[in-house]
Each structure stands twice: as structure tokens, then as C-alpha cells.
DOTITOR-809432 format. One line per 8 residues: their letters; for each residue x, y negated, z of N, C-alpha, C. Coordinates in steps of 0.1 Angstrom, whole numbers, plus 5000, padded with zeros to 4 digits. Example, Ala and Ser with C-alpha at 12.3 -4.5 7.8 and 13.67 -1.06 7.14 Angstrom:
// DOTITOR-809432
as	5132,5057,5078,5123,5045,5078,5132,5033,5078; 5128,5022,5071,5137,5011,5071,5129,5000,5079
***
This chain:
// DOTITOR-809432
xxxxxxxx	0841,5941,4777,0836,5954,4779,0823,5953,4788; 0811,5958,4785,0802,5957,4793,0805,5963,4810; 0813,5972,4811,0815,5975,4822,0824,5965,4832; 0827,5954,4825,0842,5947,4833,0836,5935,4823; 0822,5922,4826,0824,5910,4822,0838,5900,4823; 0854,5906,4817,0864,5897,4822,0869,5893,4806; 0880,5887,4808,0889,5889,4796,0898,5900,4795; 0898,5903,4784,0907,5914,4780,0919,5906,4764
xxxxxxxx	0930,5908,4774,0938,5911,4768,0949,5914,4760; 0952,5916,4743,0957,5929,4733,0968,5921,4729; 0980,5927,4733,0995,5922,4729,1000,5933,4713; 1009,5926,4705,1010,5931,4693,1028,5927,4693; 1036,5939,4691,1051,5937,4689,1050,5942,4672; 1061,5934,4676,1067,5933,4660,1082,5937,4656; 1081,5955,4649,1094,5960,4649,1093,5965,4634; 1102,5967,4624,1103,5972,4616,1097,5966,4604
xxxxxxxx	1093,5948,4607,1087,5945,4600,1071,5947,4600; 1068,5956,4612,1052,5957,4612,1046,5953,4626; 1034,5951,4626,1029,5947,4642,1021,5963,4644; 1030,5966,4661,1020,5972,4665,1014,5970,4682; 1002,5977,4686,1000,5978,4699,1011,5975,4709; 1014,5969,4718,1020,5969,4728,1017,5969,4743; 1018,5979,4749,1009,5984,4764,1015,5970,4775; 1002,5967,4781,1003,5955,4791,1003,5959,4806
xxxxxxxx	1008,5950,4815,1012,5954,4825,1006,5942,4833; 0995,5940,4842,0992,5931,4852,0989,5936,4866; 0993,5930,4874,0994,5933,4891,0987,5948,4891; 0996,5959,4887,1002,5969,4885,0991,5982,4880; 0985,5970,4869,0976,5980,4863,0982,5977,4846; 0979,5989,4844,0986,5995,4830,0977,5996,4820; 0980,5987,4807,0968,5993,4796,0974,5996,4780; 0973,6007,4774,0981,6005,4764,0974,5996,4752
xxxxxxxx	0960,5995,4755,0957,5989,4747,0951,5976,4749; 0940,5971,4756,0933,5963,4765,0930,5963,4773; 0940,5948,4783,0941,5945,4794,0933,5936,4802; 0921,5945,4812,0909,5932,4821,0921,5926,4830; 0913,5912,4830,0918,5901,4839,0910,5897,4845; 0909,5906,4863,0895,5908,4869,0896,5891,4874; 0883,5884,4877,0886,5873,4881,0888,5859,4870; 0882,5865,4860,0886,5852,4847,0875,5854,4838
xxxxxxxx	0860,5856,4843,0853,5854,4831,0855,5851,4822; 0851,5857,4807,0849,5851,4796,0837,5841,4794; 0823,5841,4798,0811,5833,4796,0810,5827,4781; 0812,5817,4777,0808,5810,4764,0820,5809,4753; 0833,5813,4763,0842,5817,4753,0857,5814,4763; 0863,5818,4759,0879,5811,4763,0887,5811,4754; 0900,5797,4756,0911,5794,4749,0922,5798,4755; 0931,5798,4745,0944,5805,4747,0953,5799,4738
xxxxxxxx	0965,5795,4743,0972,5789,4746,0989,5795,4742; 0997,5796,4737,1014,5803,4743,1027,5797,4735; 1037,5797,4738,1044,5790,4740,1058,5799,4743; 1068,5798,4742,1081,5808,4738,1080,5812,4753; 1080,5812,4766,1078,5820,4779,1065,5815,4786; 1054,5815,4780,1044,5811,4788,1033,5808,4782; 1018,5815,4789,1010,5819,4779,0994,5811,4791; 0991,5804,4785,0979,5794,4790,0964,5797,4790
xxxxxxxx	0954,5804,4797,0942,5811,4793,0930,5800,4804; 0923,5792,4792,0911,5790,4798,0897,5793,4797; 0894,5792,4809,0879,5799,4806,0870,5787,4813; 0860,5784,4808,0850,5774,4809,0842,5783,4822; 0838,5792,4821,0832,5800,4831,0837,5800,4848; 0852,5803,4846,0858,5802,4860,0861,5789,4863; 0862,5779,4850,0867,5768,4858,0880,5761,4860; 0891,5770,4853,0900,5771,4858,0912,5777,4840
xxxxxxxx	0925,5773,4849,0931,5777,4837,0944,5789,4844; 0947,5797,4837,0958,5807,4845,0970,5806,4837; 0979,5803,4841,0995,5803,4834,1001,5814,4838; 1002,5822,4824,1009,5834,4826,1025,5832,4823; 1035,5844,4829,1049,5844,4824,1049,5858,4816; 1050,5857,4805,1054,5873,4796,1065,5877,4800; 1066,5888,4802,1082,5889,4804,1085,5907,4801; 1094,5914,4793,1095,5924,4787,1102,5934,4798
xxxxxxxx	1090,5945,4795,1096,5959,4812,1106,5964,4811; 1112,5971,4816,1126,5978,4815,1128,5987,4803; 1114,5992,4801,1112,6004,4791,1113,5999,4773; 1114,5983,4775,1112,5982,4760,1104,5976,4757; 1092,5984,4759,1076,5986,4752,1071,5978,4760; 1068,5979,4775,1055,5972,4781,1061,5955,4781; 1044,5949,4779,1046,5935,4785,1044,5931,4795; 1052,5926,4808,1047,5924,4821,1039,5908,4816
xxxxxxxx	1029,5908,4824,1022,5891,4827,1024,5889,4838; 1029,5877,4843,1027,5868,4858,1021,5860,4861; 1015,5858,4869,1001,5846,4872,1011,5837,4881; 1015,5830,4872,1025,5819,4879,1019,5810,4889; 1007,5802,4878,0993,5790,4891,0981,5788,4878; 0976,5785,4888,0961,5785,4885,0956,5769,4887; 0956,5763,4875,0954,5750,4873,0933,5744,4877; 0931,5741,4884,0912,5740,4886,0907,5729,4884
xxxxxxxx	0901,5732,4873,0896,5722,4864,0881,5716,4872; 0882,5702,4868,0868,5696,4872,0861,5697,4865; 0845,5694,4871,0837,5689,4861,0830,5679,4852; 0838,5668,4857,0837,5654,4850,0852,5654,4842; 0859,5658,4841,0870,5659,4834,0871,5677,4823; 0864,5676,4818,0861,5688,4804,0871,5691,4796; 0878,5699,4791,0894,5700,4786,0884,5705,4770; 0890,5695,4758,0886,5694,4748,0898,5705,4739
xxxxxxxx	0911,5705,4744,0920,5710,4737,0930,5713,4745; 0940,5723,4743,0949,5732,4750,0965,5731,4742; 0976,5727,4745,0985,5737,4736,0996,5734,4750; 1005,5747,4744,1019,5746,4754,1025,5748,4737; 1037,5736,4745,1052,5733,4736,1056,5723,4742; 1074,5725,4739,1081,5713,4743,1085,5715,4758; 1080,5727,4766,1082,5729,4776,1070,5726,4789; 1057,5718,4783,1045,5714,4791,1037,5721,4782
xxxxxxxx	1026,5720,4794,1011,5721,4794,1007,5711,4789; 0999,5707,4777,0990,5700,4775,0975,5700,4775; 0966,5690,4780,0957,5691,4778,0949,5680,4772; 0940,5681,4763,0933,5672,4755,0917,5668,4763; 0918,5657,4771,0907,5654,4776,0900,5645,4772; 0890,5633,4774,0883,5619,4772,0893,5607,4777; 0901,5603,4768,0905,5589,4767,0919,5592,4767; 0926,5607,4762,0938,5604,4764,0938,5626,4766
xxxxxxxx	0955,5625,4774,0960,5639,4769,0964,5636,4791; 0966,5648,4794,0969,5653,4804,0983,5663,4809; 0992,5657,4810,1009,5665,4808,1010,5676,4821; 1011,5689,4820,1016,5696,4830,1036,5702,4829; 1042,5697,4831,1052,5706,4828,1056,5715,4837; 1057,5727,4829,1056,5740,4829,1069,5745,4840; 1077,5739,4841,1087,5743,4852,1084,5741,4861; 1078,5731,4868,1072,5732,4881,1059,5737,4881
xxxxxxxx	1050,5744,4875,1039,5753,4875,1048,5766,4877; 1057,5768,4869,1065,5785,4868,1073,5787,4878; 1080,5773,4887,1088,5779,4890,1089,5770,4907; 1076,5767,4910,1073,5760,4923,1076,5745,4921; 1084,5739,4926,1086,5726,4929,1081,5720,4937; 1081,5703,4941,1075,5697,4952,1064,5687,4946; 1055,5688,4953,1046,5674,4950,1047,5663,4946; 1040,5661,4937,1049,5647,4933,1042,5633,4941
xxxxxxxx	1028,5635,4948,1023,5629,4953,1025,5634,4975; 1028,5632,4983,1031,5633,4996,1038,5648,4998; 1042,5649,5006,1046,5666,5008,1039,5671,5020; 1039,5685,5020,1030,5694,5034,1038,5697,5042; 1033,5693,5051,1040,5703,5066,1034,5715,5067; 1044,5721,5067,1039,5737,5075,1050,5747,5070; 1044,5759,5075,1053,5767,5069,1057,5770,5053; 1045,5768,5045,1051,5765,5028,1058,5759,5024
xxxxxxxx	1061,5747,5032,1067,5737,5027,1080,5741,5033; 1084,5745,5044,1095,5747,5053,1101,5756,5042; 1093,5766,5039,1101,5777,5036,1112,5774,5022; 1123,5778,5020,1129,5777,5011,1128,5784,4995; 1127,5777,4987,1119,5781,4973,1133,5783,4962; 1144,5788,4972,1154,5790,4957,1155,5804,4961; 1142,5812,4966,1139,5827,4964,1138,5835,4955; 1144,5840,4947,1141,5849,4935,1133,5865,4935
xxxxxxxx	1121,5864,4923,1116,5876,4926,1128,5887,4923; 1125,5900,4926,1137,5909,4919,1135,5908,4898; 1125,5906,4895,1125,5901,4880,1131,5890,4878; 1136,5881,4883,1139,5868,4878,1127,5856,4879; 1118,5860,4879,1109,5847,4879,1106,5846,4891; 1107,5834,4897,1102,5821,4907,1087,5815,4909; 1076,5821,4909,1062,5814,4907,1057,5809,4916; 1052,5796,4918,1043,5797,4932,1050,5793,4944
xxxxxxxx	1042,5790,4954,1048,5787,4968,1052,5800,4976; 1062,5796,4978,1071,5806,4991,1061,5806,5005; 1055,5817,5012,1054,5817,5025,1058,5829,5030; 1058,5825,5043,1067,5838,5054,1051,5847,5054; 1057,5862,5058,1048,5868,5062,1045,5871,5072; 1056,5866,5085,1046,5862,5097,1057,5875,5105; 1066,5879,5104,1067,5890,5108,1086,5883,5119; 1085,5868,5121,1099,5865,5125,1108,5865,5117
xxxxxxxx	1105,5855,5105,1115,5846,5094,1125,5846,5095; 1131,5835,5114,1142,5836,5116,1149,5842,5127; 1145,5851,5127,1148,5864,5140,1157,5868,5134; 1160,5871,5124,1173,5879,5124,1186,5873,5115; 1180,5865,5109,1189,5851,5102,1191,5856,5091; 1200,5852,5079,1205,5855,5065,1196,5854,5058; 1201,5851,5042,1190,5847,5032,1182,5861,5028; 1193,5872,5029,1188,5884,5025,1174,5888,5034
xxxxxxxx	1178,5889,5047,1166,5889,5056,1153,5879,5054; 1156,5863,5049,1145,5857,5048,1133,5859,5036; 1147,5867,5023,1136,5872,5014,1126,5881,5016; 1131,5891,5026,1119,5904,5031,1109,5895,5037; 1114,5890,5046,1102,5881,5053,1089,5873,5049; 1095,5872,5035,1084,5859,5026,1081,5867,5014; 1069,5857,5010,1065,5864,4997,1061,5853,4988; 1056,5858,4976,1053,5844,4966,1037,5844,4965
xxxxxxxx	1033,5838,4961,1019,5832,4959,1015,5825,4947; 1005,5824,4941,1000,5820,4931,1001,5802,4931; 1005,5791,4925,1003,5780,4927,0992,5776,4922; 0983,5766,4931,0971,5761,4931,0968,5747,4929; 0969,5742,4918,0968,5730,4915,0958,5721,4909; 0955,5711,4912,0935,5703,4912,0940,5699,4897; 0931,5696,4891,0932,5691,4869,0939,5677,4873; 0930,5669,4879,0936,5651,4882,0946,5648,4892
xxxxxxxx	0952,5656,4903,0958,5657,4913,0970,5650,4915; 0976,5656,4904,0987,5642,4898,1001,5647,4906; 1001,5663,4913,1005,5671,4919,1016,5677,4909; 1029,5682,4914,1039,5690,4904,1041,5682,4892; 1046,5667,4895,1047,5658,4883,1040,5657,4872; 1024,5660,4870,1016,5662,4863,1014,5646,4861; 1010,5647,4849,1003,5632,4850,0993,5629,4834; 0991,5620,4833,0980,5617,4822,0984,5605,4814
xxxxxxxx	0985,5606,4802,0989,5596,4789,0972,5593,4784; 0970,5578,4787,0959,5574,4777,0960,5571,4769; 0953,5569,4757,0952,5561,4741,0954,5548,4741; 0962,5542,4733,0966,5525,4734,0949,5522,4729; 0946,5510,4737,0936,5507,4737,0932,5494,4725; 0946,5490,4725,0950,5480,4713,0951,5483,4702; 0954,5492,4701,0958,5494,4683,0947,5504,4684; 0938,5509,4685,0928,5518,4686,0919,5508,4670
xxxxxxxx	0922,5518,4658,0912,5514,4651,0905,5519,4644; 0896,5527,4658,0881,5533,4647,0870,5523,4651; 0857,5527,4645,0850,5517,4649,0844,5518,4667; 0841,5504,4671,0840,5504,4680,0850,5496,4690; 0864,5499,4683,0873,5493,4691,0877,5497,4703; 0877,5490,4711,0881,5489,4727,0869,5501,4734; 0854,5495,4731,0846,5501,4739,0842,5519,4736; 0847,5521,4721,0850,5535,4718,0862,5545,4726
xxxxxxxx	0870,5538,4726,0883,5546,4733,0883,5553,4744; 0869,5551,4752,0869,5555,4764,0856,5566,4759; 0853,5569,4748,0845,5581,4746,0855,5592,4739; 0861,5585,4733,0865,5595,4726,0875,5608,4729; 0873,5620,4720,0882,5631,4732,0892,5636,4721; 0902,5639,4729,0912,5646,4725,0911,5661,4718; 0912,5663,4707,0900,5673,4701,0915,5682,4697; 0930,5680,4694,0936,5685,4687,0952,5680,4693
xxxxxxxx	0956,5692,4690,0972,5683,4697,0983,5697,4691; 0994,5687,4683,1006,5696,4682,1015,5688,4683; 1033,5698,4684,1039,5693,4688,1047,5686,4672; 1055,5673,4674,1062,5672,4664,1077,5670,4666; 1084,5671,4676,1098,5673,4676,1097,5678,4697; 1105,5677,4700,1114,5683,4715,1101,5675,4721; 1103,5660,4723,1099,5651,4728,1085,5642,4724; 1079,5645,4710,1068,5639,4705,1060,5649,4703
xxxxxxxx	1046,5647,4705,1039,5649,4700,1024,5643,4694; 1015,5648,4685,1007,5638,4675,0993,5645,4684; 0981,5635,4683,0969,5639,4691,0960,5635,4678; 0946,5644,4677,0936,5640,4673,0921,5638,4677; 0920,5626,4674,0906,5621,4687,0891,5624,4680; 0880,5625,4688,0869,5627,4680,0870,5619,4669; 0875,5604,4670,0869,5596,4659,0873,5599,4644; 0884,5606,4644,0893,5608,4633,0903,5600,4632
xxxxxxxx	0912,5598,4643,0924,5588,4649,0932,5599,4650; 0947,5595,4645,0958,5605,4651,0968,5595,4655; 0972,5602,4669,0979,5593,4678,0991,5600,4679; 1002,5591,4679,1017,5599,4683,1020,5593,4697; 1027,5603,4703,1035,5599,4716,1043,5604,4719; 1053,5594,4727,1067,5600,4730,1067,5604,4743; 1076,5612,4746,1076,5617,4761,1090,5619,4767; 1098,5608,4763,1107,5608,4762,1109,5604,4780
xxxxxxxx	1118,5607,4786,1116,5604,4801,1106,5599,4810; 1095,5605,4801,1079,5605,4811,1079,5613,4820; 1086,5625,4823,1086,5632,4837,1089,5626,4854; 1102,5614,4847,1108,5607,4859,1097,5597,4860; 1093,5589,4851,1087,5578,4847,1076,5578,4841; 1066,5581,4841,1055,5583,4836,1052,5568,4826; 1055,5560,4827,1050,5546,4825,1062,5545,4813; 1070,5555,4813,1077,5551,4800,1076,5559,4790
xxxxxxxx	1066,5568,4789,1059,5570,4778,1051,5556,4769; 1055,5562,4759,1052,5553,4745,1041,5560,4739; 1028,5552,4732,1020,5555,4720,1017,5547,4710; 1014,5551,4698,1009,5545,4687,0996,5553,4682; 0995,5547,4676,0983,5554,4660,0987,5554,4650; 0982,5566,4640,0985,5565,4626,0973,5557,4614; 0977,5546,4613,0970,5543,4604,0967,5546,4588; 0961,5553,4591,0954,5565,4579,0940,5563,4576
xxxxxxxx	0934,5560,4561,0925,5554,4556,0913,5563,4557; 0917,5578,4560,0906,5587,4558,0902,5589,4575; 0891,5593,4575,0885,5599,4589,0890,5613,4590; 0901,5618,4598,0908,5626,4595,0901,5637,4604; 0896,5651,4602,0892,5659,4603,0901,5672,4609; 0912,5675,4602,0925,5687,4606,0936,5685,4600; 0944,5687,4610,0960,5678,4606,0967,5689,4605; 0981,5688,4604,0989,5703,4606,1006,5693,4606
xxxxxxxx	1010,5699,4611,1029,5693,4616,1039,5701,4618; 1045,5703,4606,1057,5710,4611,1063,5704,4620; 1070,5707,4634,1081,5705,4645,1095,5703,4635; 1100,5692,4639,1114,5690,4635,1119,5686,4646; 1137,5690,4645,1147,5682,4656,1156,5672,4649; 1155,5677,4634,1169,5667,4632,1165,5653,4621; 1153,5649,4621,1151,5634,4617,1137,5633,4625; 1137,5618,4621,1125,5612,4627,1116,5609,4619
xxxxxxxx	1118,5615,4606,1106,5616,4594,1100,5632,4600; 1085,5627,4593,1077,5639,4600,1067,5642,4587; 1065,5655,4581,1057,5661,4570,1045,5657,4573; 1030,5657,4570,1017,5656,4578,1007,5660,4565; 1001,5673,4570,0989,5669,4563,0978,5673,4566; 0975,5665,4562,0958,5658,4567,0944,5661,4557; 0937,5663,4567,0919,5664,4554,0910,5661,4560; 0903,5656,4554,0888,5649,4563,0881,5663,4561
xxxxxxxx	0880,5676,4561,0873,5687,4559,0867,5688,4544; 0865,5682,4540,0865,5682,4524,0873,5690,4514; 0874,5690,4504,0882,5697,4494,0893,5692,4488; 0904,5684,4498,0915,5679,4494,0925,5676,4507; 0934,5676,4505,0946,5677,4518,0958,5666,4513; 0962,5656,4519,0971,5645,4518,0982,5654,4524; 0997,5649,4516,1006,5652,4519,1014,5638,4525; 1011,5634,4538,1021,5623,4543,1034,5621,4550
xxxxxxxx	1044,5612,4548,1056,5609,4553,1052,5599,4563; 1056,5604,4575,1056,5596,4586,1071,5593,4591; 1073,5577,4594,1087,5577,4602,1083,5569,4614; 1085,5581,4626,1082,5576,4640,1090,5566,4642; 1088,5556,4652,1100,5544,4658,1093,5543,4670; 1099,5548,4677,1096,5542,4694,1109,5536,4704; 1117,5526,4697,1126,5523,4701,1122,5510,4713; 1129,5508,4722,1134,5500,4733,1141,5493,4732
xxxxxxxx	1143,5480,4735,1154,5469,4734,1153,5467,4750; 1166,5467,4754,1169,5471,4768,1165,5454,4772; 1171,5456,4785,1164,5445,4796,1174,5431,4795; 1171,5422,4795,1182,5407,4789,1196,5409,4803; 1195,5413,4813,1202,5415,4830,1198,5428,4838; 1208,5431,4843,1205,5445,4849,1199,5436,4866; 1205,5423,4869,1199,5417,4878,1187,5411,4879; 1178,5412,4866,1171,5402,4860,1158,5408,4871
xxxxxxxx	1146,5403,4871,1135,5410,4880,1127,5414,4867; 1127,5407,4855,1116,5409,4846,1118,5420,4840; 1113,5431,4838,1115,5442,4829,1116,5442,4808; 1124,5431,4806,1129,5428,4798,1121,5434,4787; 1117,5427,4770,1109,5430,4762,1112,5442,4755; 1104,5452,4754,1102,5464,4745,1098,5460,4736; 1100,5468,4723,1096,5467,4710,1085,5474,4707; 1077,5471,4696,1062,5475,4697,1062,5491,4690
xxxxxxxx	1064,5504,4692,1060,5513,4686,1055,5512,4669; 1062,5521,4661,1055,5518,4649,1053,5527,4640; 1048,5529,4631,1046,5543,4623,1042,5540,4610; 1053,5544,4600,1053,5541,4587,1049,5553,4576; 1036,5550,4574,1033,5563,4562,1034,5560,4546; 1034,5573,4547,1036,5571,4532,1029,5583,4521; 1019,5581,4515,1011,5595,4504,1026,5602,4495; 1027,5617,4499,1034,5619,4486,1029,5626,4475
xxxxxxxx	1020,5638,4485,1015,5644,4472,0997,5649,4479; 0993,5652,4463,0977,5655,4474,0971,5674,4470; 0966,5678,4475,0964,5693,4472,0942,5690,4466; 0939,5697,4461,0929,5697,4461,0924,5709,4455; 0916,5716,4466,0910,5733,4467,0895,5737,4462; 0894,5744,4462,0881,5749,4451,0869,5752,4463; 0874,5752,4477,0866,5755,4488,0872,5740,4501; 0859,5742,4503,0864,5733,4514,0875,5735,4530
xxxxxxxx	0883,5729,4532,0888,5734,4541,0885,5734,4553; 0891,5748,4560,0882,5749,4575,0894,5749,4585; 0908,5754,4577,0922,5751,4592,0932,5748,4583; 0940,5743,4588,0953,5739,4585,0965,5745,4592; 0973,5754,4588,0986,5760,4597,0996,5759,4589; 1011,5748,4591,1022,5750,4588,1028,5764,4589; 1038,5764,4573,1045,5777,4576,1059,5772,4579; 1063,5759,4573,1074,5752,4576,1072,5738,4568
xxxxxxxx	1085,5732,4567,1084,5718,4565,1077,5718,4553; 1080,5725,4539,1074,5724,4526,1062,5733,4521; 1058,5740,4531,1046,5748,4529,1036,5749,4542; 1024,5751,4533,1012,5752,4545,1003,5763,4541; 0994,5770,4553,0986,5782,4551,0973,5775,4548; 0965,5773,4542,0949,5767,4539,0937,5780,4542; 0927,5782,4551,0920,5787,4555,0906,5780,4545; 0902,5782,4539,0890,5783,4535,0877,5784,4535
xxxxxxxx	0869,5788,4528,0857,5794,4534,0851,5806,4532; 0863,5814,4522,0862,5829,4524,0877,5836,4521; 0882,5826,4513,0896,5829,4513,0907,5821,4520; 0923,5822,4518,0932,5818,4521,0938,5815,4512; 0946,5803,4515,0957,5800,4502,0972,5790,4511; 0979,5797,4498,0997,5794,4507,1001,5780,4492; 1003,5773,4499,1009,5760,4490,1019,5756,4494; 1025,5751,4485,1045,5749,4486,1046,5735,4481
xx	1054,5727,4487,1059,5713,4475,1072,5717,4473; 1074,5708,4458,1089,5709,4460,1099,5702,4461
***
């Protein structure tokens, strides 16, 4: 709106089989239709981001990225938003791509992907790098708002915490706060997955891998997900107890003949074969079978000092079938494992295998 350079906005429920308007609710301004988010320029554009309780909005302009909590008003109809924390992005670190699933924040940067998980953004936690003294830190963070959600650092408001004692009394006393966390900080278990530098094969090798950016990212089961790099590299990775362990995250590459352009992945839980299809932007789309293997062969002694030999990650494709369209393609969206939506260049088309 010219009067309000911010972002706005427009939530859509879905009853009766139809989408309609749904009136938004932010720090206690009401819109039935579109909602400003004073404080979040739009400028050149923003992304957006969401995820089954949590909705990701960045703007190049502010700098910054805001994690919202949706959460539905007493009445039904409204959507409340919570400004859980406010992620502050650098300027030598440029966020190429966005998605929430699997329970994290991801972010697609140069030389690799950037992990936030979302519990300790939504629901406070501790640093994962030193802790603070002071009163934030003192204060006790198993506070509940009267909504149920937890966001942000607990502080006292200054008015005699423990003057009068009890938990009930310490909740009057304190309030929540927005969490404030640096892009690289490495703060609230965040941490960053680079690209295997080894199996990296576009051209260029080794000395490309540190240009290239993370342009695309979906999830493919609880704990994987697949990345796409400028070069037209798609990378899988596991994240399988990377929260405790960051260093035991696993990656590979897909070795795929084409310079891949827009990928699409159905999410599975119950095999480790994965649907894929792929197009160099052209007028044809590969249907591939992928079977992820990121298996471990445990350590020779639990007394041993050597951290015993792992097995090399591996990824087995396979062509099954190929589509080829009368327009070139511009998106790729799964509808599920045997069908995909094709975006076009003036039309859409829905294609099934069988």
C-alpha cells in the first residue's frame, strides 16, 4: 500500500471445499483482509516460507528474517501470528533459498545450506555457543504464554521477581521477548552443512564448490533432504542426529547427466527409494528412482580412540519414465508420489505415471 511501504499479509481458509478470506490478527491489530507488518519492508521483493506451525518471511530490505507462529483465535475464523525471533542476516552471507520442513529452518546460502531448528527459535532454548549472565538468562523459560506458545527470552519486568515468591507470581513479573539471533552465530543449535567437496562434479571441481549457491531445497523424508546448486548439482543430506552432532551429518550428490535446472520430490516416510523429477528448463522432465544409503558401520571398540570407519554415502539412480511438453518448463510441484503439477509458459498441466 502506498500509504504503509511494509508487507502485507492475506490468509485463505479452507471450508466447504472452497478457499476463503480469513481475518488476521498481529500485535493486536485486526485485518479482515490485509495484514501490514510495520517494520518489514518489502523493497526488491520478499520470500516466504511455511511449514505445518510456522511461517518464515524474508525481506532483503530489512535484512532480516521473522518466524511467525500461526495459531487459530478462539472465534474460529481469525489467524493469530507470533513473532517468535528475528533471524539477522549478513551481508557477505546472502540467503539464495528458504524452506521450513522437518521441523527446521533452512537456508540456502554459497557453499552449502544453513540448519535453524525451529524449536529453539519458537520456543527459547540455550545457546549453543557460551551462556549469558544476567537477568535473561536467570530467568526461568518453562513460562507459558496464556496461548500456549513459548517464544523468545523470558525477562523480569523489574517490578521484584522475587519478592513475593511462587511460579504464579514470577509469571506476572516477566514477560517474553522477541528472539534475536546473528545468520552465522551458530547460537540456538543452528549450524551449517557444506557441499562434499569430493564428489562435487560440475566443472571446475574443488575450486567451483565454493561459488556455488544453494538456489533450491526440499524435503525428502523426516530427516533428508535434496539441495540444488547453481551449477545444476543436486545434493542429498542426512540430518539424522545433526542437532546433537553436527559433524554427523552425511552428504552426497546425485549423479545426473543433465545440468539440472528444477527438480520436484515427493516427501516419503516409509522407504528409502525416492520419486525425482528433474529438467534442465527445457521441454522434457526425467522421471528418476533414487535409493538413498547413508549407512554407518559402527566403530571396531567402544574403547578404541579411532572413530572407526564409516561407509561412503551413495545414491543409486535410475531413468524410469520421461515426460515431454509442448512448452517449456518454468516449475515443477509434486502432487504426490505418482503425479506432478507442470507450470508452463502459459498453461498448466497435471501428469500421472502408472
Amino acid at each position: 500500500a502506498p500509504s504503509s511501504p511494509a508487507v502485507h499479509l492475506r490468509a485463505y481458509s479452507l471450508a466447504s471445499a472452497r478457499f476463503a478470506p480469513a481475518p488476521l490478527s498481529f500485535k493486536r491489530h485486526v485485518s479482515p483482509t490485509a495484514l501490514p507488518l510495520h517494520g518489514l519492508p518489502f523493497g526488491l521483493g520478499v520470500r516466504l516460507a511455511g511449514g505445518v506451525n510456522a511461517v518464515a518471511l524474508l525481506s532483503l530490505a530489512a535484512g532480516q528474517i521473522w518466524v511467525l507462529a500461526p495459531r487459530m483465535a478462539a472465534d474460529g475464523r481469525t489467524l493469530e501470528l507470533h513473532k517468535c525471533a528475528v533471524i539477522q542476516l549478513e551481508p557477505t552471507r546472502p540467503v539464495y533459498a528458504m524452506e521450513v520442513a522437518m521441523g527446521r529452518l533452512l537456508l540456502g546460502e554459497a557453499g552449502g545450506v544453513r540448519v535453524f531448528p525451529l524449536r529453539s527459535l519458537m520456543k527459547g532454548g540455550r545457546e549453543k555457543e557460551g551462556r549469558r549472565e544476567g537477568a535473561a538468562a536467570s530467568a526461568k523459560k518453562s513460562l507459558h504464554k496464556k496461548n500456549g506458545i513459548l517464544n523468545g527470552l523470558i525477562v523480569p519486568v523489574g517490578r521484584g521477581s522475587g519478592a513475593r515468591g511462587g511460579q504464579g507470581d514470577a509469571a506476572s513479573d516477566c514477560k517474553l521477548t522477541t528472539l534475536r539471533v546473528k545468520q552465522s552465530s551458530g547460537s540456538y543449535s543452528s549450524f551449517f552443512l557444506a557441499f562434499n567437496q569430493e564428489d562435487h562434479n560440475s566443472q571446475g571441481g574443488v575450486k567451483l564448490i565454493k561459488s556455488v549457491k544453494a538456489v533450491s531445497i526440499q524435503p525428502s523424508s523426516k530427516d533428508k533432504f535434496l539441495v540444488l546448486d547453481s551449477a545444476g548439482v543436486i545434493h542429498a543430506f542426512s540430518l539424522r542426529n545433526a542437532e546433537l552432532e553436527p559433524e554427523a551429518a552425511k552428504t552426497c550428490f546425485l549423479d545426473c547427466a543433465m545440468k539440472v535446472q528444477l527438480f520436484a520430490v515427493s516427501p516419503s516416510s516409509s522407504t528409502k527409494t525416492q520419486i525425482l523429477w528433474v529438467s534442465d528448463g527445457g521441454h522434457s522432465i526425467q522421471i528418476l528412482s533414487a535409493l538413498l544409503a547413508f549407512d554407518v558401520k559402527s566403530p571396531k571398540s567402544d574403547d578404541d580412540d579411532s572413530d572407526g570407519e564409516r561407509e561412503l554415502a551413495s545414491i543409486k539412480l535410475s531413468a524410469t519414465e520421461a515426460i515431454f511438453t509442448s512448452e517449456k518448463v518454468q516449475d515443477i510441484v509434486p502432487i504426490s508420489k505418482d503425479s506432478v503439477l507442470i507450470l508452463g509458459q502459459g498453461n498448466m498441466f497435471l501428469y500421472g505415471t502408472a
